[in-house]
Residue frames as a rotation matrix with the C-alpha (Angstrom) as fourth column:
UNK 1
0.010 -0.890 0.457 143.53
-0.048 -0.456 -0.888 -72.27
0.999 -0.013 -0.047 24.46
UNK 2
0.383 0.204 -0.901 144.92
0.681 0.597 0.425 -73.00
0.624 -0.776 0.090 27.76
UNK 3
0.348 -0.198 0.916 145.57
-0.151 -0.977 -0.154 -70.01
0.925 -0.084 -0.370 30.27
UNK 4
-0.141 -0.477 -0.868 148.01
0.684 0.587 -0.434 -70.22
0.716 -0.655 0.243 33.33
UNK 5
0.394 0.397 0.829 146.45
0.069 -0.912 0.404 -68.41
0.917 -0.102 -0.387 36.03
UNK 6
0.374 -0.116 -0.920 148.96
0.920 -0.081 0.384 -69.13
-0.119 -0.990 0.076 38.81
UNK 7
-0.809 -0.580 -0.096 149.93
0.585 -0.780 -0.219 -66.12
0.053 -0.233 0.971 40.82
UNK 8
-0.460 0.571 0.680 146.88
0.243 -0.656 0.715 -64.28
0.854 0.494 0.163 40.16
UNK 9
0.857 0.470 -0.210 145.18
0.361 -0.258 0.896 -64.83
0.368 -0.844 -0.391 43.62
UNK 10
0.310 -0.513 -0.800 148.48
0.949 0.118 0.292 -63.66
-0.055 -0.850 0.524 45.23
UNK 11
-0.824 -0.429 0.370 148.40
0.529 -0.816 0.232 -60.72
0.202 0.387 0.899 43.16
UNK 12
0.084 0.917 0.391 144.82
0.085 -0.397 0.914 -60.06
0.993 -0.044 -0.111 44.10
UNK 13
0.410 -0.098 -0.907 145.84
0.897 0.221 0.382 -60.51
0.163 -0.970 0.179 47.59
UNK 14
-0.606 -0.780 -0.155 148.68
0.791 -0.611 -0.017 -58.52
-0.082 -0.133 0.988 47.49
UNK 15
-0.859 0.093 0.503 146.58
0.077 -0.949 0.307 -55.23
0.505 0.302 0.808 46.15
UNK 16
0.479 0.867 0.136 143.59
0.209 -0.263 0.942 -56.01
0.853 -0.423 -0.307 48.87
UNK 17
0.203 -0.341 -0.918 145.61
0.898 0.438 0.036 -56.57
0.390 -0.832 0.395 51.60
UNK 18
-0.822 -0.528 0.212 146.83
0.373 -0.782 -0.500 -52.83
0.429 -0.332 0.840 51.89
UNK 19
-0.605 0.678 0.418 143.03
-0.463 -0.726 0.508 -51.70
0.648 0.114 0.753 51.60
UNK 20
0.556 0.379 -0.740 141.69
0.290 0.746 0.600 -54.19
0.779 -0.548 0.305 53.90
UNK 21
-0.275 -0.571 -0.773 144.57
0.960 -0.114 -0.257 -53.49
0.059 -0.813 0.580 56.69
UNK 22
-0.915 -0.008 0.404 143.84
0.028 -0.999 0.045 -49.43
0.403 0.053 0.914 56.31
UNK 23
0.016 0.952 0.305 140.11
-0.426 -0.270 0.863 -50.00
0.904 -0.144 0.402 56.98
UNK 24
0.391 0.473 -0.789 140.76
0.619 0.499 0.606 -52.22
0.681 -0.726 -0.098 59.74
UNK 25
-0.364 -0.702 -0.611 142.95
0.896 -0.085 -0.436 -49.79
0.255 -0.707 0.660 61.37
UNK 26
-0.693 0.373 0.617 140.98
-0.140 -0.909 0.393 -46.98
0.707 0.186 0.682 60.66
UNK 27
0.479 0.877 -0.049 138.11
-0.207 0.167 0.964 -48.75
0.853 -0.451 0.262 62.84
UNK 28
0.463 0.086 -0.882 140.46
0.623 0.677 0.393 -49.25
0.631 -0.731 0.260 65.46
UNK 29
-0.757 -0.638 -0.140 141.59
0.608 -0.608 -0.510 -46.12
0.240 -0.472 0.848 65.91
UNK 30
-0.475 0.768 0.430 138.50
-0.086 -0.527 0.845 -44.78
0.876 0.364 0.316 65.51
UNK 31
0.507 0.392 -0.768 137.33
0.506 0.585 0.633 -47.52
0.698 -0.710 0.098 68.51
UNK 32
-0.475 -0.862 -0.180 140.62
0.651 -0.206 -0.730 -45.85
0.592 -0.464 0.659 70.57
UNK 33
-0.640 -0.085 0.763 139.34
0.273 -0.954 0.123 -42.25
0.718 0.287 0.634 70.17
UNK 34
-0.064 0.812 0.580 135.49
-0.471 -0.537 0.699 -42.68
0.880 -0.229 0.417 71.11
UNK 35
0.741 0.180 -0.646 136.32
0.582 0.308 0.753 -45.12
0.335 -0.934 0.124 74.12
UNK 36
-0.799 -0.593 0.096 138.85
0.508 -0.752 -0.420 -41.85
0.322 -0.287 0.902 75.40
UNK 37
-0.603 0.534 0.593 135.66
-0.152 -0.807 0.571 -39.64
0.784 0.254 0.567 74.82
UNK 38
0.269 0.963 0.033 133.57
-0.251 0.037 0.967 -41.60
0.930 -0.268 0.252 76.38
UNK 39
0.335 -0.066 -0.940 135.60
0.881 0.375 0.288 -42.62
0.333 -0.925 0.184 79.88
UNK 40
-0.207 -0.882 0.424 136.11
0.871 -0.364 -0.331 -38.79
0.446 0.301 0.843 79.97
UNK 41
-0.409 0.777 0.479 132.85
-0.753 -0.584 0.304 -37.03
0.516 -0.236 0.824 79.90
UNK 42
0.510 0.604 -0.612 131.38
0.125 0.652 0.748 -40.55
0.851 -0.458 0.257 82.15
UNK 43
-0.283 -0.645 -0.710 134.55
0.889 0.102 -0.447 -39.91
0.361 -0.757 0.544 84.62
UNK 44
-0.884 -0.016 0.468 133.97
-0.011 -0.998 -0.055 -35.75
0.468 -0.053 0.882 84.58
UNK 45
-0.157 0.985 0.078 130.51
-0.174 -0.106 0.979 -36.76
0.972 0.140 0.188 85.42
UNK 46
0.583 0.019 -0.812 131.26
0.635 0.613 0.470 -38.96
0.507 -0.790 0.345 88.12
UNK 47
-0.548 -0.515 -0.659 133.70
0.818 -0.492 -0.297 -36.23
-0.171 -0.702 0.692 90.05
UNK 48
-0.671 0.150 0.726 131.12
-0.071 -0.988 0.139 -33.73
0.738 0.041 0.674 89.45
UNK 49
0.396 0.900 -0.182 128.37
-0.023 0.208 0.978 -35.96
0.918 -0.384 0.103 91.21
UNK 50
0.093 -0.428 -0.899 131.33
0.990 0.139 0.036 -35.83
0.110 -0.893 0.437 94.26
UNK 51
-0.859 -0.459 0.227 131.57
0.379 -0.868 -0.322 -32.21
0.345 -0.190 0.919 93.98
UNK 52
-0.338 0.889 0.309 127.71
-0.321 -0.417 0.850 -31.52
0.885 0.188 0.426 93.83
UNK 53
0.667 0.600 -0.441 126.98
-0.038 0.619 0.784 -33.60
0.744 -0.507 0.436 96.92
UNK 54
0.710 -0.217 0.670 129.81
-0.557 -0.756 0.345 -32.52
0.432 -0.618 -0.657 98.98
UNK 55
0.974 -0.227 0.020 131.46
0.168 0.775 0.609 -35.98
-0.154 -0.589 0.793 99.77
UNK 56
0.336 -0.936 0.101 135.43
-0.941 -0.339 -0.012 -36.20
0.045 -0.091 -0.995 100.70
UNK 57
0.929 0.247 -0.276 137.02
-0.229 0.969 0.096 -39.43
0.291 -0.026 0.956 100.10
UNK 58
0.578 -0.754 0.312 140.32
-0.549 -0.076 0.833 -40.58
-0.604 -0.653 -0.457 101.34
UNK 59
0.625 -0.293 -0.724 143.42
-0.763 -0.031 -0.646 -41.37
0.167 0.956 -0.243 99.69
UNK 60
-0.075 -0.572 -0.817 146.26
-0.087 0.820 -0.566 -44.51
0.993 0.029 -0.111 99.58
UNK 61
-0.747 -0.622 -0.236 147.00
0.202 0.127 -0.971 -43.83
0.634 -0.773 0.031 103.36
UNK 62
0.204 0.959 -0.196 143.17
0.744 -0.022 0.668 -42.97
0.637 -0.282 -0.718 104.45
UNK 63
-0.686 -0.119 -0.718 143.69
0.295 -0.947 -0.125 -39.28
-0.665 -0.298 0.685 104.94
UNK 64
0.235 0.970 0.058 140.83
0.870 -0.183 -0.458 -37.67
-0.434 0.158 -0.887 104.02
UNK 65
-0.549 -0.316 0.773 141.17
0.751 -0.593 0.291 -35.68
0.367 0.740 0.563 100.71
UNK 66
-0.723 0.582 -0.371 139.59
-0.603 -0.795 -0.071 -31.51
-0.337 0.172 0.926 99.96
UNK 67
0.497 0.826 0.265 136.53
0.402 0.051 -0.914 -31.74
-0.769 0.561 -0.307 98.30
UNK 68
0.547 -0.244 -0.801 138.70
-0.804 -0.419 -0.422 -30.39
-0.232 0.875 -0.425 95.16
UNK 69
-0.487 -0.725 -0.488 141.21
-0.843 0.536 0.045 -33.02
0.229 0.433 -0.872 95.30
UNK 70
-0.573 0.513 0.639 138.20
0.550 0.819 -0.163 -36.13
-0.607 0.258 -0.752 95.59
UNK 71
0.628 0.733 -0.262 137.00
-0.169 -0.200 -0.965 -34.68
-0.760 0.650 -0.002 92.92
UNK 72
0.433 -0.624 -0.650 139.89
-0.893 -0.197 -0.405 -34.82
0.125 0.756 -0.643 90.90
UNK 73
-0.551 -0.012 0.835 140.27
-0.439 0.855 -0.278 -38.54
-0.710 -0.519 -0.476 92.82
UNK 74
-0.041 0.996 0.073 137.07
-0.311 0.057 -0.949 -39.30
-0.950 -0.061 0.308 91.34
UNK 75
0.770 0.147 -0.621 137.87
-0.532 -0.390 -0.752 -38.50
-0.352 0.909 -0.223 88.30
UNK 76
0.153 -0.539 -0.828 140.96
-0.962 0.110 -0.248 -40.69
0.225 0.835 -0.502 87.90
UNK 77
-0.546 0.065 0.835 139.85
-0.373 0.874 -0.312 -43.37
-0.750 -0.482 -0.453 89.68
UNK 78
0.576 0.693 0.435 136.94
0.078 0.483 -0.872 -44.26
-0.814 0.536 0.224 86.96
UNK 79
0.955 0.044 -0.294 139.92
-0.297 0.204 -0.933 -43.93
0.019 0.978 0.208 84.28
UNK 80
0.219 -0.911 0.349 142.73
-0.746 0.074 0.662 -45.46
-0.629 -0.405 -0.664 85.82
UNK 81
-0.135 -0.533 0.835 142.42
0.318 0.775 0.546 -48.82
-0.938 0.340 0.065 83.77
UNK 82
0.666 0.210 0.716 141.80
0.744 -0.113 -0.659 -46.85
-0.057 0.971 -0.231 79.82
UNK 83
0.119 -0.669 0.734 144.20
0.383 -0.651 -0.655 -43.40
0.916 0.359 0.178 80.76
UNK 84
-0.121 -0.388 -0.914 146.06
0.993 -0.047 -0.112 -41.56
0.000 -0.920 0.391 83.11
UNK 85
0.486 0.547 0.682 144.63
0.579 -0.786 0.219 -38.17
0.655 0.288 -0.698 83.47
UNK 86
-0.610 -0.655 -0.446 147.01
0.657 -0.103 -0.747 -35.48
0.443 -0.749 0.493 85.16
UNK 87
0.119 0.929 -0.351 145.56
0.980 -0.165 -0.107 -33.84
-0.157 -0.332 -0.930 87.84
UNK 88
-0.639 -0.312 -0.703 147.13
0.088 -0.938 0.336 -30.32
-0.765 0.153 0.626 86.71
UNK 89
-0.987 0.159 -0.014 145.05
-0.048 -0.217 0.975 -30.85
0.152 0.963 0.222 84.23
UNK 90
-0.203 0.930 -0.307 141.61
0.835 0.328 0.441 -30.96
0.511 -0.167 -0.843 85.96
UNK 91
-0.843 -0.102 0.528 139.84
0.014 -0.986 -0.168 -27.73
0.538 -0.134 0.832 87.19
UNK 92
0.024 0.963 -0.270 136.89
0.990 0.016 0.143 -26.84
0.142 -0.270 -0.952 89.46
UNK 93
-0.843 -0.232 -0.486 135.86
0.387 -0.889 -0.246 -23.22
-0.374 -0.396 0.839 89.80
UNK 94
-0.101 0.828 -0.552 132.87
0.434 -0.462 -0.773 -20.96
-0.895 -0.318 -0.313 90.33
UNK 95
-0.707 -0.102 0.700 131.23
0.698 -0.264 0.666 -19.63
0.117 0.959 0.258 87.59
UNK 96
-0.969 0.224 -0.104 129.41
-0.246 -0.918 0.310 -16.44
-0.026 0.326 0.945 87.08
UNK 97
-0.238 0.962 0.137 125.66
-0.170 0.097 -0.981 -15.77
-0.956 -0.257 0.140 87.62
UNK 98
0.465 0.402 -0.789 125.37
-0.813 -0.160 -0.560 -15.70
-0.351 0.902 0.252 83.44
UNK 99
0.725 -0.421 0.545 127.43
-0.072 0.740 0.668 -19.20
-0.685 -0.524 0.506 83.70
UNK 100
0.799 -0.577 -0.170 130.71
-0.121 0.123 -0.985 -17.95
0.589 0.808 0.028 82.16
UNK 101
0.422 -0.620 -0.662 133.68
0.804 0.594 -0.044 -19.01
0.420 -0.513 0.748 83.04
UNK 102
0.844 -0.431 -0.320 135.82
0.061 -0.516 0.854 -16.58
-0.533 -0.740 -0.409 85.66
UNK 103
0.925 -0.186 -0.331 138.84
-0.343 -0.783 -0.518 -14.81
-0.163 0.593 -0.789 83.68
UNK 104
-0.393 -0.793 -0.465 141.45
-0.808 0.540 -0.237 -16.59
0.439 0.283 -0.853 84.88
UNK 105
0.914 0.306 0.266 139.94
-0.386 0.858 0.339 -20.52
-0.124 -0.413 0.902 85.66
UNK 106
0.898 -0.343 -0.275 142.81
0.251 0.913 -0.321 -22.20
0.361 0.219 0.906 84.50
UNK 107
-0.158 -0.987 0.036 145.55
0.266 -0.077 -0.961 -20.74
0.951 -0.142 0.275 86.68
UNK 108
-0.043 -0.092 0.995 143.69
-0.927 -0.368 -0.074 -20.58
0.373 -0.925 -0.069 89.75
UNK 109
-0.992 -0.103 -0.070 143.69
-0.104 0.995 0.005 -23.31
0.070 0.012 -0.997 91.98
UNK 110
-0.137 0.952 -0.273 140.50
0.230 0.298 0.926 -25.41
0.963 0.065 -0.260 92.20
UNK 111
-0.812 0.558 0.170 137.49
-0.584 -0.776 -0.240 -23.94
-0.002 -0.295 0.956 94.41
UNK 112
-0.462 0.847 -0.262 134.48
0.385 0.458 0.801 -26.42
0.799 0.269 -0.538 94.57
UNK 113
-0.386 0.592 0.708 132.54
-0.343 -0.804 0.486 -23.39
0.856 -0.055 0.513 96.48
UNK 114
-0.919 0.163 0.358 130.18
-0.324 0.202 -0.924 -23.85
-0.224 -0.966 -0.133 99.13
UNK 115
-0.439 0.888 0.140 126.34
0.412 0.337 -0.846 -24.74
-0.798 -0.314 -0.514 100.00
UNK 116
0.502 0.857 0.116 124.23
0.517 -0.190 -0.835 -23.80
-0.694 0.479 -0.538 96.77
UNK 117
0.224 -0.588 -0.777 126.82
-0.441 -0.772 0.457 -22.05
-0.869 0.240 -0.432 94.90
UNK 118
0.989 -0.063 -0.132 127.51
-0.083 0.500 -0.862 -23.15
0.121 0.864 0.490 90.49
UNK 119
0.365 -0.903 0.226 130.64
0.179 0.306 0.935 -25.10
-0.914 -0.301 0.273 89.95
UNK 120
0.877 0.151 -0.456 132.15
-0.471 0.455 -0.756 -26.16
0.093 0.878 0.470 86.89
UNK 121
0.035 -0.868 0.496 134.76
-0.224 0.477 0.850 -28.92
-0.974 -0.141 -0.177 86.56
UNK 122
0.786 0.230 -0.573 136.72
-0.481 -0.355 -0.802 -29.32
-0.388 0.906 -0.168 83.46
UNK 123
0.450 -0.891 0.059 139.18
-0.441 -0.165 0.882 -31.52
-0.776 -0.423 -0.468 82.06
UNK 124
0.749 -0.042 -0.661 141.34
-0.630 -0.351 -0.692 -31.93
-0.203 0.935 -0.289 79.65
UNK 125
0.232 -0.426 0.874 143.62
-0.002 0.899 0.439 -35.03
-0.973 -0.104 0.208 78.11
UNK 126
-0.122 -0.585 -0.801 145.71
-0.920 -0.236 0.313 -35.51
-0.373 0.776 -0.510 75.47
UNK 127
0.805 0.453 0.382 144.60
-0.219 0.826 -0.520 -38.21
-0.551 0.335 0.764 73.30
UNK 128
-0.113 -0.910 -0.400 147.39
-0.668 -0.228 0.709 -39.91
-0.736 0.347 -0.582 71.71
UNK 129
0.785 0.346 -0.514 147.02
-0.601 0.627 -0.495 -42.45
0.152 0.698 0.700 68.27
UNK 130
0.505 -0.492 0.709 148.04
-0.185 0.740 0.646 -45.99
-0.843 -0.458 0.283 68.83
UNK 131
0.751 0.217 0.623 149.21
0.598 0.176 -0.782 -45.41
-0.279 0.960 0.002 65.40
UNK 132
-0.156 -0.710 -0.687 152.69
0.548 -0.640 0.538 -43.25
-0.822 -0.292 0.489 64.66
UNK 133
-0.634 0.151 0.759 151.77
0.638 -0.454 0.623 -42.42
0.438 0.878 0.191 60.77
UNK 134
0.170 0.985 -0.026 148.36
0.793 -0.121 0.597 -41.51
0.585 -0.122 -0.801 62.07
UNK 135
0.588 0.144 -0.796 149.64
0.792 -0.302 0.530 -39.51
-0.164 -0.942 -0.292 65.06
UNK 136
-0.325 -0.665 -0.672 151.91
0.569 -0.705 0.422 -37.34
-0.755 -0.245 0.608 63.41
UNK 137
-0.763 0.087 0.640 149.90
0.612 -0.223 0.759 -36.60
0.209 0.971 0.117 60.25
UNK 138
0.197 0.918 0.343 146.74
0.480 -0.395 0.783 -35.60
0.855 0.010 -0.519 62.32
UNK 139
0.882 -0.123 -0.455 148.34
0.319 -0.556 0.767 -33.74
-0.348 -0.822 -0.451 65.41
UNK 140
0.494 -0.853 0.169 151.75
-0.720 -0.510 -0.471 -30.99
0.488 0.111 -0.866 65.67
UNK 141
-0.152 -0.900 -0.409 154.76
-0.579 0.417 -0.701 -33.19
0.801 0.130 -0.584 66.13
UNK 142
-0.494 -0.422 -0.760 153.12
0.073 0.851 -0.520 -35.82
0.866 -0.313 -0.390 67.45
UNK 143
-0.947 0.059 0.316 151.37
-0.266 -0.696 -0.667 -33.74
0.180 -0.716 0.675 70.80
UNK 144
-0.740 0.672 -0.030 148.37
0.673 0.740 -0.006 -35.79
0.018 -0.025 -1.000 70.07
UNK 145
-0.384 0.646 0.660 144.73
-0.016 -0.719 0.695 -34.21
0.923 0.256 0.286 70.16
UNK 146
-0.968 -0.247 0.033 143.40
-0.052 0.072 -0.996 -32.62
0.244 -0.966 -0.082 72.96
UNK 147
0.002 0.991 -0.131 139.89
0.597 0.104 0.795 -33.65
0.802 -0.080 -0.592 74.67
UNK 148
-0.943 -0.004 0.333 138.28
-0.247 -0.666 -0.704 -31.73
0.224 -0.746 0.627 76.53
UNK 149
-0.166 0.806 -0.568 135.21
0.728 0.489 0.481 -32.59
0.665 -0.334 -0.668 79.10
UNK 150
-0.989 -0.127 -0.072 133.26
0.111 -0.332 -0.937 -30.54
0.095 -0.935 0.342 81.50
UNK 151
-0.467 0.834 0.295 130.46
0.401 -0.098 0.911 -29.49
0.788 0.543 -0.289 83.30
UNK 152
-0.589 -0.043 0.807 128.36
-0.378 -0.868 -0.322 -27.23
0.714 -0.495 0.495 85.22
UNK 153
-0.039 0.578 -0.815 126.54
0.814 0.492 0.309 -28.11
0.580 -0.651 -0.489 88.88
UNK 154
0.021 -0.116 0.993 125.18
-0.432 -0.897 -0.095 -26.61
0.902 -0.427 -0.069 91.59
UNK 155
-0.941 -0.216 -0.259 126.15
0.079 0.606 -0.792 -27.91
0.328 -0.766 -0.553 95.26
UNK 156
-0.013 0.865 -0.502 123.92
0.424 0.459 0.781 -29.26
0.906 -0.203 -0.373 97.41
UNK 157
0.550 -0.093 0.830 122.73
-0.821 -0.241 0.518 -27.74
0.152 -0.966 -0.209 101.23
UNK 158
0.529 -0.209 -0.822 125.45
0.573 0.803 0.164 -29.78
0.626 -0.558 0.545 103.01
């Protein structure tokens, strides 16, 4: 008996193809996420190692930033070509001999202290999926998820 099996690979196609496209997208959103994470808490680092060490850097027009705002420089210089971090959204401020955070940190302005004194710089970004299904199923209308990076130093004698 003779069996006609055209169509069959296009029907096998057809029913991988969805599951095959899901997994690849899954790994590429996945890829999105942890290279966010990771130019976040490597950037936060880098403007803490300007806060800890006292250095001022200068901006478009070589005017010589605070030491709060080249830190927050810092910080969006090392993620200018993966995201755009606002700087309303970056914090420095003194923390507490038991290193909690001061009551209100996030509505004063930034503070990167003096000679020998604990910082902390913190910041925060809205991750957004390059995905729309994805982005509205796993975040409120869409508002993406928020990272958050920081960490604690103590200046140097400068």
């Amino acid at each position: 008996m003779i069996r006609n099996t055209q169509g069959s690979t296009a029907l096998e196609f057809s029913l991988v193809l969805p599951l095959f496209l899901l997994v690849v997208m899954a790994v590429t959103e996945f890829g999105w996420f942890y290279v966010h994470q990771h130019a976040l808490q490597f950037a936060t680092r880098e403007g803490m190692r300007v806060g800890l060490l006292g250095v001022t850097l200068k901006d478009e027009n070589n005017n010589t930033l605070s030491r709060e705002a080249s830190i927050a420089k810092a910080i969006q210089d090392q993620t200018f070509s993966i995201m755009e971090i606002d700087p309303a959204k970056i914090w420095v401020f003194p923390v507490g001999s038991d290193y909690s955070d001061p009551a209100s940190w996030d509505t004063n302005p930034s503070n990167a202290g003096g000679s020998g004194s604990y910082m902390r710089v913190r910041v925060h970004y809205e991750h957004q999926f390059l995905t729309p299904f994805l982005d509205t199923y796993f975040t409120n209308n869409g508002s993406g998820i928020l990272m958050a990076a920081e960490g604690t130093y103590r200046n140097e004698d400068f």
